[in-house]
C-alpha positions, 0 to 999 in steps of 0.5 A: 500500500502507497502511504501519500503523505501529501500536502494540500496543493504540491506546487504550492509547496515548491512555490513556497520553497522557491520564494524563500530560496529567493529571499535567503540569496543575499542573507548571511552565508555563515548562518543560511546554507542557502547563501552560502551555495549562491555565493559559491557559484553556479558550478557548485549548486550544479555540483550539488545537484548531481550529488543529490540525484546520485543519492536518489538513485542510491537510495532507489537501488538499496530501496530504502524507501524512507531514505529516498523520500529524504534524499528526494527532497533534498535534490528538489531543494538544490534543484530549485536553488539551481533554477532561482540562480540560471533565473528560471522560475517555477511556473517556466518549468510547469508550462514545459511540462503542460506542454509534454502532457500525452505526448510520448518520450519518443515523440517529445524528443524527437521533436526537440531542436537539434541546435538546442539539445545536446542529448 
């Protein structure tokens, strides 16, 4: 049995995160991790992104179900991190995804730019 521990609206919680993502990007790095990855650079909360989807998977593998959960969030939180650094938004990555809805993985990235993708 799936135990969906889920909150009133999910979008409304990663806005929410986002939002104070945002506001800690100037806080003080010594007291917000938040800062501190801002400060850091790009490459760094690239890095940590990467670390973090290693983890999921690791967790995945092992399945550790409580693990992956914790693991889970900690990459959705570097992953915003990420977006609010490059200056993406959430609701740009939410219309990306409305605009695949139905459309299979092989039709979508058949239809990708060749100029844009490098995969």
């Amino acid at each position: 049995m799936i135990d969906e521990a889920k909150p009133a609206s999910t979008d409304a919680v990663l806005e929410r995160l986002f939002q104070t993502i945002e506001q800690r990007r100037y806080a003080d790095p010594t007291t917000s991790h938040t800062a501190k990855l801002f400060q850091k650079g790009t490459k760094k909360i690239a890095q940590k992104v990467g670390e973090e989807a290693v983890e999921v998977v690791i967790e995945a593998v092992r399945d550790n179900r409580k693990r992956l959960i914790e693991e889970s969030a900690d990459l959705m939180y570097h992953l915003l991190v990420l977006w609010a650094d490059m200056k993406v938004v959430p609701g740009e990555v939410w219309t990306e995804l409305a605009r695949r809805e139905g459309m299979s993985g092989v039709d979508e990235k058949a239809n990708r730019d060749p100029a844009k993708s490098d995969s």
